[in-house]
Structures are given as C-alpha cells and as structure tokens.
C-alpha positions in Angstrom: 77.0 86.8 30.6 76.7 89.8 32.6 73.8 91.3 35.0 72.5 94.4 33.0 71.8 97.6 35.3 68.1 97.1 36.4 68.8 101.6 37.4 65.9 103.3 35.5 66.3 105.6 32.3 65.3 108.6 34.1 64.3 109.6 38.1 62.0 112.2 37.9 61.7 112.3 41.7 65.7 112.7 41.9 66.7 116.1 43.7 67.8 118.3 41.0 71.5 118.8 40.6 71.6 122.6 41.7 69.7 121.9 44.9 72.6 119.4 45.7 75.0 121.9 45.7 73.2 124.4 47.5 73.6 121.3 50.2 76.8 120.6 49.7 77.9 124.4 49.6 76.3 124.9 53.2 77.5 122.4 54.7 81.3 122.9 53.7 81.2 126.9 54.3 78.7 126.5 57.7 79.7 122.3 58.7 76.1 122.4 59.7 73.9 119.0 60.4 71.3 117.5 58.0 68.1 119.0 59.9 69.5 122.8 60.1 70.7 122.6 56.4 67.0 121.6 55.8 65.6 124.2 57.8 67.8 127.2 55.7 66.9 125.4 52.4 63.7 125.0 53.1 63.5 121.1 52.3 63.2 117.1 54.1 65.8 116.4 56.8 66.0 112.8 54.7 66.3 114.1 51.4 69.5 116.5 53.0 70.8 113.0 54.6 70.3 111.3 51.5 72.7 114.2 49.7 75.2 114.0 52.1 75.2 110.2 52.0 75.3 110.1 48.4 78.5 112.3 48.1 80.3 110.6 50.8 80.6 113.4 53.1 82.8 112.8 56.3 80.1 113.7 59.5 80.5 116.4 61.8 81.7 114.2 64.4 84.7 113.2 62.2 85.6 117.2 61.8 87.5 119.7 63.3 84.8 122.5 63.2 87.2 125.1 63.6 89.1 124.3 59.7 86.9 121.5 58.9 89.4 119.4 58.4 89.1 115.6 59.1 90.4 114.7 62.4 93.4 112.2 62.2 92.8 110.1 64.9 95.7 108.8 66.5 96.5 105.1 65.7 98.7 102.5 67.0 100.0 98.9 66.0 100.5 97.0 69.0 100.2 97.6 73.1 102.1 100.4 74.2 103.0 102.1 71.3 100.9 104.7 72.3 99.4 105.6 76.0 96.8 108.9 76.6 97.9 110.3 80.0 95.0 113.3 81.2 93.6 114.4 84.5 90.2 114.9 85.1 88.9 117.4 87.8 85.8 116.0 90.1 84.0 117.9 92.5 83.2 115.7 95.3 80.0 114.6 96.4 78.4 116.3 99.8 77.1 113.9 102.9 73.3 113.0 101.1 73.9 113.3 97.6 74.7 116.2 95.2 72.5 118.3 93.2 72.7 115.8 89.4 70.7 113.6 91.2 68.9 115.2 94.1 68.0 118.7 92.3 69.6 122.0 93.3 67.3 122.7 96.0 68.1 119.7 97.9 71.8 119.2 97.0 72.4 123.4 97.8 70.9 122.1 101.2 73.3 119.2 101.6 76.3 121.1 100.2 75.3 124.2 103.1 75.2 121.3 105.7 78.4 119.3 105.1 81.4 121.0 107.0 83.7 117.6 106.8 86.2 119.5 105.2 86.7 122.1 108.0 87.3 124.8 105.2 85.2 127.7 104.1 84.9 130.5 101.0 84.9 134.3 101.5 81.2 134.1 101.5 81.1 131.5 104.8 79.7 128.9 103.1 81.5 125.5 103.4 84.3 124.2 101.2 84.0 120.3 99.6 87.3 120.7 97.5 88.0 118.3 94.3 88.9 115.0 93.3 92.1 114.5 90.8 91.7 111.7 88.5 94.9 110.9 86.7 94.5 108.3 83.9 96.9 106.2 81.6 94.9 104.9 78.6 97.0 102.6 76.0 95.4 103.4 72.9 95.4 100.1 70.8 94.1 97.7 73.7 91.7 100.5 75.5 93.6 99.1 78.9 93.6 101.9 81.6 95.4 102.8 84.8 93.7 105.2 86.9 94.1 106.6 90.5 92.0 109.4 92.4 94.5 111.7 93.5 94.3 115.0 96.0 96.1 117.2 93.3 97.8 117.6 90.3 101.1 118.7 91.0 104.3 118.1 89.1 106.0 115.1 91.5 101.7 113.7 91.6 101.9 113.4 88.1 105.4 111.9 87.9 104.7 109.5 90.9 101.5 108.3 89.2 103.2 107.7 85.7 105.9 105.5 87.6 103.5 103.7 88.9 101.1 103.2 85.7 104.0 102.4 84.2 104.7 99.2 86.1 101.3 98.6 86.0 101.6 98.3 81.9 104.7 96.1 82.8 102.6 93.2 84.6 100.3 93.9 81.6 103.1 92.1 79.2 103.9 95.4 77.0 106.6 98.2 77.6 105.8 101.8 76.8 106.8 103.7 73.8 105.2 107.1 73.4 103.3 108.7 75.9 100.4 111.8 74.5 99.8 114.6 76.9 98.5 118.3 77.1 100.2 120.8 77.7 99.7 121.4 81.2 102.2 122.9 83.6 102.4 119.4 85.6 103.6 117.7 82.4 106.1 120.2 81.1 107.9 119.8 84.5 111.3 118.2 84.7 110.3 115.9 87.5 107.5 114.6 85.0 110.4 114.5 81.9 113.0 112.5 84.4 109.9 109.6 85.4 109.2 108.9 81.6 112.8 108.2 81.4 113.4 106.6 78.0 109.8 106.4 76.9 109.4 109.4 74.5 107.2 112.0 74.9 104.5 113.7 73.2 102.0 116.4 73.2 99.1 117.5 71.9 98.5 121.0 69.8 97.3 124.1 71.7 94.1 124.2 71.9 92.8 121.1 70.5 92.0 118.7 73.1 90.2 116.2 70.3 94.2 115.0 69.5 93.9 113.0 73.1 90.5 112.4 72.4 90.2 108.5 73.4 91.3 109.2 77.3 88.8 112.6 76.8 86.3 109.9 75.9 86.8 107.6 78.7 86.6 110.3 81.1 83.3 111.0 79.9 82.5 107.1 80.1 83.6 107.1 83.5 81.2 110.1 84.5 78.2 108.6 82.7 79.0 105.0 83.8 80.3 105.9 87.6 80.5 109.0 88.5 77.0 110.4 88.1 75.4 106.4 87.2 73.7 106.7 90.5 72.9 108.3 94.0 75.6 108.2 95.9 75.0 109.1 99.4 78.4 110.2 100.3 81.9 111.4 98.4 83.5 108.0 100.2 80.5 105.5 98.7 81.7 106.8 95.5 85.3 106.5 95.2 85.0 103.0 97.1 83.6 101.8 93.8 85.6 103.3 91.3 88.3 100.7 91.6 85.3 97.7 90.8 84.1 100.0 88.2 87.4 100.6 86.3 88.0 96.4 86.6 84.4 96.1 84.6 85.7 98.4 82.2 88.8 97.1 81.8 88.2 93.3 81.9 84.5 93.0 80.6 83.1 96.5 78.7 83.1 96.2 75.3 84.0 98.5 73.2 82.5 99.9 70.2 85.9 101.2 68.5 87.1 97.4 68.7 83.9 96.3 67.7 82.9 95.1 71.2 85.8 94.1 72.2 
C-alpha cells in the first residue's frame, strides 16, 4: 500500500499561470529581487518569493549580474590545492579616532590635527598615508596568512608569498595553485620566480567575484576588526590585528563549512 496525494483537485487561490511568467520573464531579462518585481507587477513581495521558489530560481547573490550567468565558485579537494592571494588598501586611523565612528565633523578635526606623518597634500592639509594588507587564504580549510605591509610593490608581494608559503608549510600542506588579480605586482617576474613550482593563476578582467572568498574575508576583517570599534589611534589598531586574525583562524566559525 501506498500514501495517496492528500494535494487538492483544484487551488483556486493558485497565481495564474501567465502571471508566473510575467515573474519569471522580469527577473531573467532585468535579474531584479522579489520586492521590485512586485512593485512593477503590481503584486505581494511573498507571492513573487513563492514563484521564484517554486521554479527553483538560482538568487541574485548566486549571479553574475552582468550575463546572469551562475557564478562557478571555485572549489577545492584538500588543503592547498587552491590559495586566494589579494591586497587590501586601508587608510589609517588619525590620533582620536576616524570619522566611521566619531562622525565627519569630529574625525575631519582629528585628521586636520594629526601631523605624525610629517607629509602634506597640495592643499596643506596633512597626509595619514595607507595601510597594505596582503592576504593568503587556502580555499578548502578558510586558513589565512596575512601581514600589514607599507606597500604593494612587486619584491612586497613576492617577499610576503615566501613567507605565507612557509607559513602553509608548518600548517602540514604544500601549495598547488595560487588565484590572483591581475595587478601589476603579481604579473612581475620577481612575483613569478617566488611561486617557484607552485602554479599560477588568475582571475578574468574585470570580475573580481572569481577570488571572491579572500574578497569576502577582507570584508570580514573590516566589519570584525577594522571598523568593530573605536580605536583611538592607527597603532591600537594594527596591534590587534594579529589576535584578531588568530580568533578567526583558530575559533570563527564559518558558515560555508557549516560553522566550522
């Protein structure tokens, strides 16, 4: 004996068939969210979500809006099959706190009175200069190697992969592919010649999504340590980014690896 279907004859509540499409032909040709289809087709956000649901549409997040194409997220078997290797470009914080946490007002005020760094712009007012954050990111284990640096030049970026690369070493796994941009510090010889036999890889023009995971943990680190708090001077903040990257590395979970 088998369960019967307990589904009723007929749904007279059911969102006719031509409406669906109208749904479903917006969001291909536009790739527009539940609530602004809605607002065109002048119906409920739910009954739009219940549409796309129903017809197992892939969500925006999952799309490259320029070609709506699914994004092929870049997968790997085992440690070090695979490593992300980015920079990340932070201003630095003037003596009394910055403007995201003080307001513009007061953190124009601090950033007028903090001359530490002796330099100036056209206008007179005073230089604070930038933090480089280079980052190696394996992408099965979410392990990460990163270092605040004072540029991004080609021998920064080679010295820094040399020494992420021991650094993955006393992890227990040896690196087989590295993903890059395209940026000039990583097209360099010097940059080729530290990789050695570890092959390299980079990502399409134009479509920073293909490193997405070390993109994503750079914004982690800015929501998480970067701008978490007030910090009262640039030092105070980069004094705890090496505790911060140990909690991430060592007790964060992860929602990609189901909190792991």
């Amino acid at each position: 004996m088998a369960d019967r279907s307990s589904r009723p004859h007929h749904s007279p509540n059911q969102t006719p068939t031509r409406t669906e499409r109208r749904i479903i032909k917006v969001r291909v040709l536009r790739r527009w969210g539940p609530a602004r289809i809605a607002y065109l087709l002048g119906l409920n956000v739910s009954t739009v979500h219940r549409v796309l649901s129903r017809y197992k549409l892939a969500r925006l997040r999952w799309l490259d809006r320029p070609t709506g194409r699914v994004i092929r997220r870049m997968e790997s078997a085992a440690p070090g099959d695979l490593v992300h290797v980015d920079v990340k470009k932070l201003g630095k914080i003037p003596a009394g706190g910055g403007w995201r946490m003080l307001g513009r007002t007061q953190g124009n005020h601090n950033s007028q009175a903090d001359k530490s760094s002796g330099r100036r712009s056209k206008w007179g007012d005073p230089l604070r200069g930038h933090h480089f954050l280079h980052t190696a990111l394996d992408a099965h284990s979410r392990l990460v190697y990163s270092e605040i640096l004072a540029d991004e030049r080609k021998q920064t970026a080679a010295d820094f992969w040399e020494r992420a690369n021991a650094w993955f070493l006393e992890c227990g796994f040896t690196v087989r592919n590295v993903l890059t941009d395209n940026g000039s510090c990583y097209r360099s010889h010097v940059f080729r010649d530290a990789l050695g036999e570890v092959k390299h890889r980079r990502t399409r023009p134009y479509r920073p999504q293909t490193n997405g995971k070390v993109e994503r943990f750079h914004r982690t680190l800015a929501d998480e340590w970067a701008y978490a708090r007030l910090y009262t001077s640039d030092a105070e903040r980069c004094a705890e980014y090496s505790s911060w990257l140990h909690h991430y590395n060592h007790h964060r979970g992860h929602t990609s690896l189901k909190g792991r």
